[in-house]
C-alpha positions in Angstrom: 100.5 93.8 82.4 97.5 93.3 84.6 97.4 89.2 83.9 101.1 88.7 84.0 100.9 89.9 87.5 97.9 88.0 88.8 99.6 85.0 86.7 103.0 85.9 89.3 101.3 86.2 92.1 98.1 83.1 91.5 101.2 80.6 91.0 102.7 81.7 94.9 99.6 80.9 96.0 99.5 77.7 94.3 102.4 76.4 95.1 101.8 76.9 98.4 99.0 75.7 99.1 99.7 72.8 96.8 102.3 71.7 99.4 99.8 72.0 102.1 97.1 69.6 100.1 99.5 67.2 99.7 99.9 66.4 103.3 96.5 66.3 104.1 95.5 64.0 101.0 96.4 60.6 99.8 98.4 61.0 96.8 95.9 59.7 93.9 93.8 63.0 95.1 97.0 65.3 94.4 96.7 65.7 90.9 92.9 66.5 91.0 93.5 68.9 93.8 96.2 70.7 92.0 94.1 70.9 88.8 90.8 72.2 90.5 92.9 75.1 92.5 94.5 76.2 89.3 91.0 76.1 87.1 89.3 77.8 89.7 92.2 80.9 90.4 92.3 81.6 86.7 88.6 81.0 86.6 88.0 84.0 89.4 
């Protein structure tokens, strides 16, 4: 129960700060970006 949640909640997060990142950065960055945030939520 306890993962599913953070799971819920760690993918608002991403999404929105994904949208953020990708109007700072040039596009090739995006990708990397998005995996980095993701490793490191599910990491913490």
């Amino acid at each position: 129960m306890k993962r599913a949640r953070i799971q819920r909640t760690s993918v608002k997060i991403i999404s929105t700060s994904c949208a953020n990142m990708i109007f700072y950065l040039p596009k090739s960055q995006n990708v990397t970006v998005k995996r980095k945030t993701v490793y490191d939520l599910f990491k913490a």
